[in-house]
NUDOFI-923155 format. One record per atom (N, C-alpha, C): residue in one letter; z, x, y. Coordinates in steps of 0.02 Angstrom, whole numbers, padded with zeros to 5 digits, always signed. Example, Ala and Ser with C-alpha at 12.3 -4.5 7.8 and 13.67 -1.06 7.14 Angstrom:
<recs>
a+00390+00660-00284
a+00390+00615-00225
a+00390+00660-00165
s+00354+00642-00112
s+00357+00684-00053
s+00394+00645+00002
</recs>
This chain:
<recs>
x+00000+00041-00060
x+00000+00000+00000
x+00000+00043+00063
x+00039+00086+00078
x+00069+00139+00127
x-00020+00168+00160
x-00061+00177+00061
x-00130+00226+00074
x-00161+00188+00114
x-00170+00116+00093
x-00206+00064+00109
x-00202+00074+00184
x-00151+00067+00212
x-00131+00062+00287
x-00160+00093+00304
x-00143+00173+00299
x-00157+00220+00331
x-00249+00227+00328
x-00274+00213+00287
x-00346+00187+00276
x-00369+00153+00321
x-00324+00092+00341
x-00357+00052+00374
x-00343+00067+00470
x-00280+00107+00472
x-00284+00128+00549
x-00326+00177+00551
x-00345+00227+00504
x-00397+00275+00513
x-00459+00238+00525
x-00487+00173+00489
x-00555+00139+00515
x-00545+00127+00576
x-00491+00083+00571
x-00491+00070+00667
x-00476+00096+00709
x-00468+00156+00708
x-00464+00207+00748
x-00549+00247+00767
x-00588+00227+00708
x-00657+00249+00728
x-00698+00207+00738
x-00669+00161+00731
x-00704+00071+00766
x-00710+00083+00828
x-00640+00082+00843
x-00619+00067+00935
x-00660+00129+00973
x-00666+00208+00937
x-00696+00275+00980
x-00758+00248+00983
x-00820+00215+00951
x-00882+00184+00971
x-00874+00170+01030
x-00950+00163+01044
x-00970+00148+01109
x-00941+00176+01171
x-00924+00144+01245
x-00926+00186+01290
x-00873+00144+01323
x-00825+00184+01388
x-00766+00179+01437
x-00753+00209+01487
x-00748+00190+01544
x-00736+00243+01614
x-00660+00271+01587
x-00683+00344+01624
x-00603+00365+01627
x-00572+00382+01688
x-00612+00415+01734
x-00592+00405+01787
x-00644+00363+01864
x-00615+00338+01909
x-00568+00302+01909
x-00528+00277+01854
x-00453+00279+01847
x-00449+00237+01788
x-00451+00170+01796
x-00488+00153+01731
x-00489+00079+01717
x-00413+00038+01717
x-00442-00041+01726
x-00365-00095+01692
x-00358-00075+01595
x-00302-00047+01604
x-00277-00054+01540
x-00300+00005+01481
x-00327+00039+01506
x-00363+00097+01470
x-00304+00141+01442
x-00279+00158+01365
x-00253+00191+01352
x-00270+00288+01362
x-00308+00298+01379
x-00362+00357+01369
x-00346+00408+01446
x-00286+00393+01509
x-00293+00414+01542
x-00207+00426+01575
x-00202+00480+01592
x-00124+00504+01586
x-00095+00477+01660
x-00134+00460+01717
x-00130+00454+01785
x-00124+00382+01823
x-00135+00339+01773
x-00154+00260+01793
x-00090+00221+01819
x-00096+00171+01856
x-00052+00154+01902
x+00001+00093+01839
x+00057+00095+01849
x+00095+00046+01805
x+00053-00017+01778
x+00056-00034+01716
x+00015-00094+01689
x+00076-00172+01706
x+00042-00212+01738
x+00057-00253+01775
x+00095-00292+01690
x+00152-00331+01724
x+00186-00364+01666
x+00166-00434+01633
x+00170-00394+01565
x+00150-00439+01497
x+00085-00423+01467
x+00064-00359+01508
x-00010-00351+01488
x+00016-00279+01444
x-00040-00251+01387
x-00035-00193+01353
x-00083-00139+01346
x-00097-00099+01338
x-00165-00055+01353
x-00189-00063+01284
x-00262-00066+01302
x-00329-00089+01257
x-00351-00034+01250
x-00324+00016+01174
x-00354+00040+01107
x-00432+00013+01094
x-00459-00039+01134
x-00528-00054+01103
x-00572-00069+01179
x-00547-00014+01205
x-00567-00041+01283
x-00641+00006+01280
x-00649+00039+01223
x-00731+00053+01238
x-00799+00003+01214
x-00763-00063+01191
x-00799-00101+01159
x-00847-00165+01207
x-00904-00170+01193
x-00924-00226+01233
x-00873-00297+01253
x-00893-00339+01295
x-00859-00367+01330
x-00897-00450+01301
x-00955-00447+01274
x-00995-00491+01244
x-01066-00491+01217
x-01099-00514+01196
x-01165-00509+01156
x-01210-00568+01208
x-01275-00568+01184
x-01311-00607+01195
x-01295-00679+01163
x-01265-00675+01093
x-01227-00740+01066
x-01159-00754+01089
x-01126-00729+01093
x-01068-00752+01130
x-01035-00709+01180
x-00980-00730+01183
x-00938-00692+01238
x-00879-00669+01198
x-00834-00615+01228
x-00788-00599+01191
x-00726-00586+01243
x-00751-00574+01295
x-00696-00566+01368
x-00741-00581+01422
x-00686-00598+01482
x-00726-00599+01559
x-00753-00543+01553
x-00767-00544+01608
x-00806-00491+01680
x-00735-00457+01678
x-00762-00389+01676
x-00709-00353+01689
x-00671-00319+01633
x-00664-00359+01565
x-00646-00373+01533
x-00554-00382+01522
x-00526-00375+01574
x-00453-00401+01606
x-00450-00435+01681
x-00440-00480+01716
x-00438-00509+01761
x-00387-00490+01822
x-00342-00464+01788
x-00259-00447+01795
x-00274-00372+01843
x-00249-00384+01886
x-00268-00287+01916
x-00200-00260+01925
x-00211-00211+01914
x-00155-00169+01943
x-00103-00170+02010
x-00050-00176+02009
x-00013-00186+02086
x-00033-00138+02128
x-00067-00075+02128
x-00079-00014+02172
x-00154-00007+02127
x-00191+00024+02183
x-00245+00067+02183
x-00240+00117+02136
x-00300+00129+02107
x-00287+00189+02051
x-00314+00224+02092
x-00362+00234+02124
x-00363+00264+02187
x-00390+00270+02250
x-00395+00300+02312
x-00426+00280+02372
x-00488+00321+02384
x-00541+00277+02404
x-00602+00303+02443
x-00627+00302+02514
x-00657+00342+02524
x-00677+00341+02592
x-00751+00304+02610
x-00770+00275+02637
x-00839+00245+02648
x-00893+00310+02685
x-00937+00332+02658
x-00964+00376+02670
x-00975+00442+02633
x-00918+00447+02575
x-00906+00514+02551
x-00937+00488+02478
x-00935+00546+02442
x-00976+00560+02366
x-00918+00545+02312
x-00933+00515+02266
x-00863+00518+02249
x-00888+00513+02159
x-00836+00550+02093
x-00896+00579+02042
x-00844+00509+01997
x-00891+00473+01935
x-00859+00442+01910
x-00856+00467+01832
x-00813+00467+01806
x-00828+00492+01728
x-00817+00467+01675
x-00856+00489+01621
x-00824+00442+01577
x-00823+00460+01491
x-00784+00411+01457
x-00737+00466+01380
x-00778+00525+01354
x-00800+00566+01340
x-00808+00607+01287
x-00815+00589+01241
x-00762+00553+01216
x-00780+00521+01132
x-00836+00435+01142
x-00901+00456+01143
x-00924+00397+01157
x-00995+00395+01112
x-01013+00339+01095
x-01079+00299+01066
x-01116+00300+01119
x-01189+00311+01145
x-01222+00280+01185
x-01287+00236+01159
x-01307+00222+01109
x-01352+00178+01081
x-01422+00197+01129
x-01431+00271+01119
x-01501+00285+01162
x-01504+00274+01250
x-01446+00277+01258
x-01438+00251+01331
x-01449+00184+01358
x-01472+00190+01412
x-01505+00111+01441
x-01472+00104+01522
x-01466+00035+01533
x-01461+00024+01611
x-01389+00046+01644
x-01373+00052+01675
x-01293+00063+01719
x-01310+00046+01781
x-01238-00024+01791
x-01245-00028+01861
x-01174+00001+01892
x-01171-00007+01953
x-01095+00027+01979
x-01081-00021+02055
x-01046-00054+02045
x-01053-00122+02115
x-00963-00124+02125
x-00953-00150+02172
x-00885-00182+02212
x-00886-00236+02213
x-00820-00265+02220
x-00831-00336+02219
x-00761-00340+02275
x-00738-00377+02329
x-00701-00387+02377
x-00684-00452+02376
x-00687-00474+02308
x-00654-00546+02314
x-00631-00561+02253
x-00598-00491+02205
x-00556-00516+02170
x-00586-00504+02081
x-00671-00497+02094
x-00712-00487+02032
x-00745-00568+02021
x-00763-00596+02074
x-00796-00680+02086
x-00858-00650+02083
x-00864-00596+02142
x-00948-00567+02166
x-00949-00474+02153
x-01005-00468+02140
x-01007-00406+02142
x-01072-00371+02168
x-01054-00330+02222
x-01126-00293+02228
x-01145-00238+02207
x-01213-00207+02179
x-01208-00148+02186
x-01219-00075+02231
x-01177-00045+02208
x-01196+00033+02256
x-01245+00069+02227
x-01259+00067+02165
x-01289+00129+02124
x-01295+00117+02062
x-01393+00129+02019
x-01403+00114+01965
x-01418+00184+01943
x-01417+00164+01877
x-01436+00241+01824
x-01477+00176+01757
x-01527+00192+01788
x-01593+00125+01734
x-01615+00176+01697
x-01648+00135+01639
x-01679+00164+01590
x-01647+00229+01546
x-01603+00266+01577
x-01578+00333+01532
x-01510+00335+01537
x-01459+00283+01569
x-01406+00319+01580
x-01359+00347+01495
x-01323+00401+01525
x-01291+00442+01491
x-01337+00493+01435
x-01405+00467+01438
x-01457+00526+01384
x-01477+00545+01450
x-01511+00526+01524
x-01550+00594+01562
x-01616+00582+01559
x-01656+00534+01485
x-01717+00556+01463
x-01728+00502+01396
x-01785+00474+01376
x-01796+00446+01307
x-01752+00501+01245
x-01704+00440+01238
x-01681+00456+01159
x-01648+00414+01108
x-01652+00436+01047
x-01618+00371+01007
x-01559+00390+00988
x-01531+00429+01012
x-01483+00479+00988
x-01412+00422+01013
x-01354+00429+00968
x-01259+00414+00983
x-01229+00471+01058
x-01275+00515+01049
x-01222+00568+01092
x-01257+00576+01171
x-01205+00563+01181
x-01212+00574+01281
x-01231+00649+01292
x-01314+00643+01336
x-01316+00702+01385
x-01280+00727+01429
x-01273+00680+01469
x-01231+00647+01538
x-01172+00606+01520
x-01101+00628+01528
x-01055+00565+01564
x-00995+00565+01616
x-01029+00600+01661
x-01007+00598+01729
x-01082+00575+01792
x-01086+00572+01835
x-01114+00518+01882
x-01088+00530+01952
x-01129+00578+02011
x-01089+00573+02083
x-01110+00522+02119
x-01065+00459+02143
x-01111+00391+02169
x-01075+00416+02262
x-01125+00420+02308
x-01131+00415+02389
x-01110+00352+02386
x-01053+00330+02421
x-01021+00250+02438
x-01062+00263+02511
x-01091+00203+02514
x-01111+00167+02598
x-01081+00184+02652
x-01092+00216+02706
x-01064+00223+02756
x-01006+00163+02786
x-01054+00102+02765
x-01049+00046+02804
x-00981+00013+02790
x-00958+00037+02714
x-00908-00028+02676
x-00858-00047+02713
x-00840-00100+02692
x-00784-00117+02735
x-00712-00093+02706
x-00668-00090+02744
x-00596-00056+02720
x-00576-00125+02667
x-00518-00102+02624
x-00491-00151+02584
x-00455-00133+02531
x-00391-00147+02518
x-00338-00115+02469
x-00332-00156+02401
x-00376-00192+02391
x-00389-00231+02342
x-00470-00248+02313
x-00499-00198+02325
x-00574-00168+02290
x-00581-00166+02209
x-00612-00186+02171
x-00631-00209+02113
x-00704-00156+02102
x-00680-00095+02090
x-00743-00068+02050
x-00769-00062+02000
x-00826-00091+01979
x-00855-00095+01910
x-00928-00045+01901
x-00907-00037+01826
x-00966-00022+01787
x-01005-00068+01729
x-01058-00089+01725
x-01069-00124+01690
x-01137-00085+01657
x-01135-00084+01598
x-01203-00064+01541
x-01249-00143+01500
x-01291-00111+01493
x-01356-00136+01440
x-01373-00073+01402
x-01373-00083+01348
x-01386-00026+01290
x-01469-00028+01283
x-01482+00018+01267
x-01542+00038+01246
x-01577-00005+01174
x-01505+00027+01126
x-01536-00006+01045
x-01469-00023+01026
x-01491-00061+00955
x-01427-00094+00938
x-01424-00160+00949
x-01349-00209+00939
x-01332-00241+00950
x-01347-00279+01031
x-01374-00337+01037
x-01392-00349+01115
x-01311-00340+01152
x-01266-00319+01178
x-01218-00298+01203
x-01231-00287+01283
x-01157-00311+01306
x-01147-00299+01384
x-01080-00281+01379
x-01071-00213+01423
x-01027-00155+01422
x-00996-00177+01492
x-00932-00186+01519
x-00924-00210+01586
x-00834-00153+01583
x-00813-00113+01628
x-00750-00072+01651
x-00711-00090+01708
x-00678-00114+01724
x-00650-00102+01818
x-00591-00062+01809
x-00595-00056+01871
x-00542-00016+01902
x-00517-00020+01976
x-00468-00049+01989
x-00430-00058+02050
x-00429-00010+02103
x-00476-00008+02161
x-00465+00052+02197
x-00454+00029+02283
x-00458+00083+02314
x-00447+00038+02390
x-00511+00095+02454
x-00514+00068+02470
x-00589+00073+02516
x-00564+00100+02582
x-00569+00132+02635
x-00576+00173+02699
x-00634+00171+02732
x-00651+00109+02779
x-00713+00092+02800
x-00706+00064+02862
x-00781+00077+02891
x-00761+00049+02971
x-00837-00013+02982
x-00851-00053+02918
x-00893-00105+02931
x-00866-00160+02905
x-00899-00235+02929
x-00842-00294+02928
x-00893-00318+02863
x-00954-00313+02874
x-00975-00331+02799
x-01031-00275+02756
x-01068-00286+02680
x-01120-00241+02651
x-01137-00278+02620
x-01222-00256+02623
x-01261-00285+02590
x-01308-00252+02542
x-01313-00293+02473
x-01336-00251+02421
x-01347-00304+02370
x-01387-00256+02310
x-01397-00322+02248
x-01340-00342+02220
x-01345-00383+02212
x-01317-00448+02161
x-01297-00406+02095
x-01257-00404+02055
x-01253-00367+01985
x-01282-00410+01939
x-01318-00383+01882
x-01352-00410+01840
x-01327-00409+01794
x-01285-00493+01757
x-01261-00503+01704
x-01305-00530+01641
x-01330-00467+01598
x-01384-00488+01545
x-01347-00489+01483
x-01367-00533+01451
x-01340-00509+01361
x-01265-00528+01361
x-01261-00571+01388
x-01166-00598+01405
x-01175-00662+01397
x-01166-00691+01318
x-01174-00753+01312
x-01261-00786+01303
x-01264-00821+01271
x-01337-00844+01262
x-01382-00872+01333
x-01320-00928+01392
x-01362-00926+01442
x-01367-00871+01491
x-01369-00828+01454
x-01368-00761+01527
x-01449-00738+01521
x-01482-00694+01561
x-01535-00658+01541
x-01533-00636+01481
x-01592-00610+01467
x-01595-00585+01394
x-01637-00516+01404
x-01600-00461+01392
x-01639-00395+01373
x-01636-00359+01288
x-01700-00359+01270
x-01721-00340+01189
x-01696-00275+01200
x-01717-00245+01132
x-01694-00193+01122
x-01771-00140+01137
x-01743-00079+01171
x-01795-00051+01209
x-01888-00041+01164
x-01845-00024+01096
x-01900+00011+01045
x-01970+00074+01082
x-01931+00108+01125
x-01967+00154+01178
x-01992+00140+01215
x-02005+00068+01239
x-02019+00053+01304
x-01950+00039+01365
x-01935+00084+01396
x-01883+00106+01437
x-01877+00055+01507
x-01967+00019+01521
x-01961-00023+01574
x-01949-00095+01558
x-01896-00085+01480
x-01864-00159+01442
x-01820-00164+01502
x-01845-00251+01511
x-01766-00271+01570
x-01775-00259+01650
x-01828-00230+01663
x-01804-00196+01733
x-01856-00231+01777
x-01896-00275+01749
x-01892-00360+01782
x-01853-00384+01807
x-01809-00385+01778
x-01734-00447+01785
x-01684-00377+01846
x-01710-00311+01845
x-01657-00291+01893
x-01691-00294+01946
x-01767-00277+01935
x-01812-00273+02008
x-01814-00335+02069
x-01792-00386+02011
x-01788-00466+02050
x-01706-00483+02053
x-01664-00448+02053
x-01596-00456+02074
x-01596-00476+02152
x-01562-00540+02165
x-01555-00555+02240
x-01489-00508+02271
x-01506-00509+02356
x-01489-00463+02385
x-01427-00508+02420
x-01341-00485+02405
x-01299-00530+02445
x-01274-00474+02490
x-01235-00518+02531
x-01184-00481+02588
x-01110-00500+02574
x-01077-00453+02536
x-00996-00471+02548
x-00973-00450+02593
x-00896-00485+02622
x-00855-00440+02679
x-00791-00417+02654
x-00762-00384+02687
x-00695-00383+02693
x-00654-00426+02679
x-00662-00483+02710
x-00600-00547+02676
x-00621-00589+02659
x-00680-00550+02609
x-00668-00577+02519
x-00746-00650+02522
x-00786-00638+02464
x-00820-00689+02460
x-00889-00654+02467
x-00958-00701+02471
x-01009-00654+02487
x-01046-00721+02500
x-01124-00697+02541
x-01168-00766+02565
x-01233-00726+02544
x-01261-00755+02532
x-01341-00715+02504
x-01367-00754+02442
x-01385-00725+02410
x-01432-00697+02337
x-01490-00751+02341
x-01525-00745+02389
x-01602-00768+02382
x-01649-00709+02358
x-01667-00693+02430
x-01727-00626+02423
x-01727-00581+02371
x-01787-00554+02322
x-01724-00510+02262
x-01752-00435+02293
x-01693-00382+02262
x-01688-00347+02291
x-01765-00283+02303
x-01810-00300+02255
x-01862-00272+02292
x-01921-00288+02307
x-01892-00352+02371
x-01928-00377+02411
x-01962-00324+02479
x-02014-00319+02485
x-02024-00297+02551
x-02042-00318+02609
x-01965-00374+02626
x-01958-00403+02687
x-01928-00360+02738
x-01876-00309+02717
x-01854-00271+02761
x-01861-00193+02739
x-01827-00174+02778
x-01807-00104+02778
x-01703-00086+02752
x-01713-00060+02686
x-01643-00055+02676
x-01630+00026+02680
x-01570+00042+02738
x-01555+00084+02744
x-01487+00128+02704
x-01468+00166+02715
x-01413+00184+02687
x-01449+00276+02643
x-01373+00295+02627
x-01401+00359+02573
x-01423+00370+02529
x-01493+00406+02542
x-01531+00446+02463
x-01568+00375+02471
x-01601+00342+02516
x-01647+00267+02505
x-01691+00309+02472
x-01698+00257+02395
x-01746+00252+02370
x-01812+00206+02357
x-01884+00201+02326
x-01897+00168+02329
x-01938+00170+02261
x-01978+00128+02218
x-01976+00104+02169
x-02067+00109+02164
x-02074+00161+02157
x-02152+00178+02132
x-02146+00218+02077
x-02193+00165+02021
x-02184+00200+01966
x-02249+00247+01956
x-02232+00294+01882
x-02277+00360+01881
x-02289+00340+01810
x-02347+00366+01794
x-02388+00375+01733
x-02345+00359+01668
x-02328+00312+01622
x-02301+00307+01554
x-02313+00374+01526
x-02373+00419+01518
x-02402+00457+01463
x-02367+00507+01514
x-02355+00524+01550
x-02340+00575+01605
x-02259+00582+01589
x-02229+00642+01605
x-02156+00668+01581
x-02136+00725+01636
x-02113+00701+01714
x-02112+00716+01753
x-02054+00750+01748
x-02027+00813+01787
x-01956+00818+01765
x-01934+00800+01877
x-01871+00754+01875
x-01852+00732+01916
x-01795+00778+01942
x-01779+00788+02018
x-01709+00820+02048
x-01651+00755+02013
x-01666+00696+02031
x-01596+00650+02029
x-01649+00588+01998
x-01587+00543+01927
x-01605+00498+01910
x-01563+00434+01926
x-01556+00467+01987
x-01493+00381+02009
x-01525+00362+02077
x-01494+00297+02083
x-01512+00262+02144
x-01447+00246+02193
x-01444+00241+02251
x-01386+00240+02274
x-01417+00196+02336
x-01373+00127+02342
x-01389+00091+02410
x-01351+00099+02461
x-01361+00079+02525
x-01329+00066+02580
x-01314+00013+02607
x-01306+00004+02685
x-01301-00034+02722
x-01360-00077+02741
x-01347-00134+02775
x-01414-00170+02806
x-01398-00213+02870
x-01434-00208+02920
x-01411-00277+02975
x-01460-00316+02957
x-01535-00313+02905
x-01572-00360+02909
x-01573-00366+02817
x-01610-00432+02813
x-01604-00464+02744
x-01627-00390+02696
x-01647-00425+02644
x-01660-00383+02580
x-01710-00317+02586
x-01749-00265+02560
x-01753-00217+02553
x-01809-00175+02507
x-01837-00134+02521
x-01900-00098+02469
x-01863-00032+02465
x-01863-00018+02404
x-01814+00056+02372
x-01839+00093+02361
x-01859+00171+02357
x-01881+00214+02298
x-01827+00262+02301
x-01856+00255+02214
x-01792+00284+02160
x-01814+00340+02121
x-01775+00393+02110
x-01797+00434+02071
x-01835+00448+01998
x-01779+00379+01964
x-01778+00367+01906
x-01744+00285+01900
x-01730+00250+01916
x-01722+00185+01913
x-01737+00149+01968
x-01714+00085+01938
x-01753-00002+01981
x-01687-00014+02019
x-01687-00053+02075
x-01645-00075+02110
x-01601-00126+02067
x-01523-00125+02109
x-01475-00170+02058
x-01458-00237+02095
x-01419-00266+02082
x-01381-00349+02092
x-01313-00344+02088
x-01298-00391+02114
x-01213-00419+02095
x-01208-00480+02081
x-01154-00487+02050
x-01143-00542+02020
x-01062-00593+02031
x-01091-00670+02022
x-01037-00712+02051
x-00969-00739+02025
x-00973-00687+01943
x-00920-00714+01898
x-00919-00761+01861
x-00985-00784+01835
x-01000-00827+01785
x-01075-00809+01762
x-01081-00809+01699
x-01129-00794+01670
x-01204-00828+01698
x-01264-00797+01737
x-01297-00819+01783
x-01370-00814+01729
x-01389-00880+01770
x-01474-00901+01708
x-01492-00856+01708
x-01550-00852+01667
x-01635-00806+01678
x-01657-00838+01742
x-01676-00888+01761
x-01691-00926+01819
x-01685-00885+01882
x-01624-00871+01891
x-01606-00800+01944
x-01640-00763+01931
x-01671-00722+01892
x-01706-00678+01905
x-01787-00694+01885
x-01833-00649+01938
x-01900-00667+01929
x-01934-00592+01910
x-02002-00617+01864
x-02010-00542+01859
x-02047-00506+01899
x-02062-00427+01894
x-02096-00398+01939
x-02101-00331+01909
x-02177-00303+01936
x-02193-00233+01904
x-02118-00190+01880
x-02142-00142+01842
x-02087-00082+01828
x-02092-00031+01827
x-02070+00019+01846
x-02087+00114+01828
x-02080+00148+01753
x-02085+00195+01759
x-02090+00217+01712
x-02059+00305+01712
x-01994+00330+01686
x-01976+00381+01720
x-01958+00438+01647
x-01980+00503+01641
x-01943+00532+01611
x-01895+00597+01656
x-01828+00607+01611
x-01813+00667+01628
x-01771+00720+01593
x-01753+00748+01590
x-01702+00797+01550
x-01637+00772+01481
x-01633+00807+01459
x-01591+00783+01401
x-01536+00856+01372
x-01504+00838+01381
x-01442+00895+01361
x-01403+00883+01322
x-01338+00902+01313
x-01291+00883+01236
x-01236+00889+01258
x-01163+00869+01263
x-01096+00858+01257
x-01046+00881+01210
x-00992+00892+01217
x-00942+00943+01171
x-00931+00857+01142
x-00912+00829+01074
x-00862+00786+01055
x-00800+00754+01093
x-00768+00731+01035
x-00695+00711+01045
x-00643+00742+01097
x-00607+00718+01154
x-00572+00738+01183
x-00516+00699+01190
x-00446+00721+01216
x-00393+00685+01233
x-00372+00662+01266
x-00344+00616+01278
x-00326+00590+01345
x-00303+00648+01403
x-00357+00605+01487
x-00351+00664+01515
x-00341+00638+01599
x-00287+00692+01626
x-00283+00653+01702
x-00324+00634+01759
x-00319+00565+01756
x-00385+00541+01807
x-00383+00555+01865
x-00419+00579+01906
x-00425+00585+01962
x-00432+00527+02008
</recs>
């Protein structure tokens, strides 16, 4: 009986290391990080916090995948500065796929994004490979953001291959900003439940999905909380969207294997509606309102096509202090 046990915490112990988890910022509830702010009472840290959050058939947790935040900031940012996000070592990446990285100022209702990593995140490059090239990420926050001690930062994934899965992290942080509102995409909730969008599994076509991000509508949250927008999608070319590292979204040759400086996208500020991007290596992102949002929301539209570098990662590591 005793073997049996010990059998069976050894499986679930290599259950729960699958797939992928921010570590720093630290996440709500993440056992994996020595630095994290007291876990708010009655709640326990999630041993399975690298696990999707829901499938294209069902759901398995909110947004977020804890609702509950922390009484303090895990930690403070400045609006304007670079700031690196990282994440476990011990991780699955199912060939990579989409990453978005958005705020939300009202609690995790809305979320916008700052910064995508499409088509390759954590491989760099086409691969079918479990093991991360990449899992750290430097995201430029907006000049513009507005201050706020109750900031909701998320990461949310779409896998490459595998299981249709949506990967969603937060982490409680607090903002240093001198704008009253920002504007940016909408986050794109795919593969979360049957009425959500639907993204297949890539089978080497890398511009799987990036329809549904290219047509992400463009909102404006503020400071005290809420957001007004998500018509225009975000790569409309009604305006001019400003902010750092603007990118914009011209794609290059499929048969072609370009090698790129940077495969991320990073948005800014805006005083006028929605925006035309170019990106190094990904499609513009969305935010999202806290409930699983149609296909309907999104419309489709051309896609790029990007390769770039591919490198390799040490294994298993231990819990480690978040910055």
């Amino acid at each position: 009986m005793q073997l049996f046990q010990t059998a069976f915490t050894l499986l679930g112990a290599g259950l729960v290391s699958a797939h992928v988890s921010l570590i720093s910022p630290c996440v709500r509830y993440t056992p994996y990080c020595t630095s994290c702010p007291e876990l708010p009472s009655g709640q326990s840290l999630d041993y399975s916090i690298n696990s999707p959050i829901g499938t294209h058939e069902s759901t398995s947790q909110p947004l977020c995948k804890y609702t509950t935040p922390y009484a303090t900031p895990a930690v403070t940012w400045k609006a304007g500065s670079t700031v690196e996000v990282k994440f476990r070592e011990h991780a699955a990446v199912h060939g990579g796929g989409h990453c978005q990285f958005a705020l939300s100022y009202d609690g995790g209702e809305s979320f916008v994004v700052i910064h995508d990593e499409l088509r390759y995140c954590f491989t760099g490059g086409p691969s079918s490979s479990n093991k991360a090239a990449q899992l750290s990420y430097s995201i430029a926050l907006p000049q513009d953001l507005p201050s706020g001690d109750k900031v909701v930062f998320a990461w949310a994934w779409n896998n490459n291959q595998g299981n249709r899965e949506f990967y969603m992290n937060c982490a409680d942080v607090a903002i240093e900003g001198s704008g009253s509102s920002f504007t940016g995409p909408k986050l794109l909730v795919a593969n979360y439940g049957p009425d959500s969008p639907f993204i297949p599994e890539f089978n080497g076509d890398y511009d799987t999905g990036i329809d549904l991000f290219n047509s992400r509508p463009m909102i404006t949250v503020s400071g005290s909380g809420g957001y007004s927008g998500g018509g225009m999608a975000a790569n409309s070319t009604g305006g001019a969207y400003s902010g750092d590292q603007q990118p914009s979204y011209d794609s290059v040759a499929s048969t072609a294997a370009p090698t790129l400086p940077d495969t991320s996208s990073n948005y800014g500020p805006t005083s006028s509606a929605p925006a035309s991007y170019e990106a190094p290596s990904s499609a513009p992102p969305a935010a999202y309102s806290g409930s699983a949002a149609g296909a309907s929301d999104y419309a489709a539209s051309a896609a790029p096509v990007y390769r770039a570098r591919v490198a390799s990662i040490p294994a298993s590591p231990a819990p480690a202090k978040c910055k």
